[in-house]
C-alpha positions as CSV (number, residue, x, y, z in Angstrom):
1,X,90.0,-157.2,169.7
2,X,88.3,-158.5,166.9
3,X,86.1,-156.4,164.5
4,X,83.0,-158.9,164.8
5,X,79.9,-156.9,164.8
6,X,78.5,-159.8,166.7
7,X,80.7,-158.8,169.8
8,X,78.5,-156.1,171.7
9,X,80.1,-155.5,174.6
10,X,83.9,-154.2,174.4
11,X,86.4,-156.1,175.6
12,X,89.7,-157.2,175.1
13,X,91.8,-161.1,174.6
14,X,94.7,-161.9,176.3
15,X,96.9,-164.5,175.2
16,X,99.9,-165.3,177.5
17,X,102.3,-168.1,177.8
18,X,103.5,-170.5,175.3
19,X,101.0,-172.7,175.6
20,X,98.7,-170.2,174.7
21,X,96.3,-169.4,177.8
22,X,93.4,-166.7,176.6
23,X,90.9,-165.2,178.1
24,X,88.4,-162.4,177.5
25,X,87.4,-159.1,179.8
26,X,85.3,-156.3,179.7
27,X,86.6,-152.8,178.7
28,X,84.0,-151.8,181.1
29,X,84.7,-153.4,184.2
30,X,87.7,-155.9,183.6
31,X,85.2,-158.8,184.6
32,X,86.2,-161.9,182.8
33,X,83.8,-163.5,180.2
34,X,85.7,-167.0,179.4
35,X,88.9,-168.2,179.4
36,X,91.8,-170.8,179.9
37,X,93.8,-167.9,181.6
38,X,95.3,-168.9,185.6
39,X,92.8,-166.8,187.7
40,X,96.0,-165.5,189.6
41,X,96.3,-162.9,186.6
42,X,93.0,-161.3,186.8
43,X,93.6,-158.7,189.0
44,X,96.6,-157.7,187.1
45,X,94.9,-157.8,183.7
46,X,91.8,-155.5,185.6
47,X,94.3,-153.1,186.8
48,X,95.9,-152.8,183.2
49,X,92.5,-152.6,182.1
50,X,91.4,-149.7,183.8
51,X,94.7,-147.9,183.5
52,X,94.3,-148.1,179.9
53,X,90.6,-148.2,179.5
54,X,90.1,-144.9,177.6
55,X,92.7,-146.0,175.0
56,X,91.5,-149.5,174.9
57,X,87.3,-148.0,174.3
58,X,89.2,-145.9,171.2
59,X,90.3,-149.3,169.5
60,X,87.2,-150.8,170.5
61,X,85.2,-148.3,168.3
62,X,87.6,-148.0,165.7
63,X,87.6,-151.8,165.2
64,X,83.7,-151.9,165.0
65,X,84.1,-149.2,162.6
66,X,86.1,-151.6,160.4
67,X,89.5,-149.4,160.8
68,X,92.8,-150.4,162.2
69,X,93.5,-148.8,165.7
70,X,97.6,-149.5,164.7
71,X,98.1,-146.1,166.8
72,X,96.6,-147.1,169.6
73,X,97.8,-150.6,169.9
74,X,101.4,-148.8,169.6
75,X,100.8,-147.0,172.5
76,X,99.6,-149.4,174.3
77,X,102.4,-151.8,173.7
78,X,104.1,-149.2,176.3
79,X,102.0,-150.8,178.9
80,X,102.9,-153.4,180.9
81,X,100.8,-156.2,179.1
82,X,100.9,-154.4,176.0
């Protein structure tokens, strides 16, 4: 997540593989915005998505407030993607 005010809608980066694939989805839905990612892991990174979407909101509005969501990143780091 990054703490850009310019970024209005919530959503998350992924970054996977070591050359460095990303891509960007919505908190909301897990569409995806943009992204280098291989389609095959979108419905994998919408399930996570929704599985952890309350946590993932939290850091979203913590971020935009400028703090740290290190607690919540922790948790989700139990996660499958995390």
């Amino acid at each position: 997540m990054d703490g850009d005010k310019n970024h209005n809608r919530p959503h998350i980066h992924v970054d996977y593989g070591p050359d460095y694939h990303v891509a960007s989805y919505t908190i909301d839905n897990g569409d995806r915005l943009a992204g280098t990612l291989d389609r095959k892991y979108d419905r994998s990174v919408r399930e996570w998505i929704e599985d952890n979407r309350s946590l993932l909101l939290e850091a979203w509005a913590k971020t935009q407030a400028g703090k740290k969501p290190d607690e919540i990143i922790c948790a989700l780091m139990g996660s499958e993607f995390g």
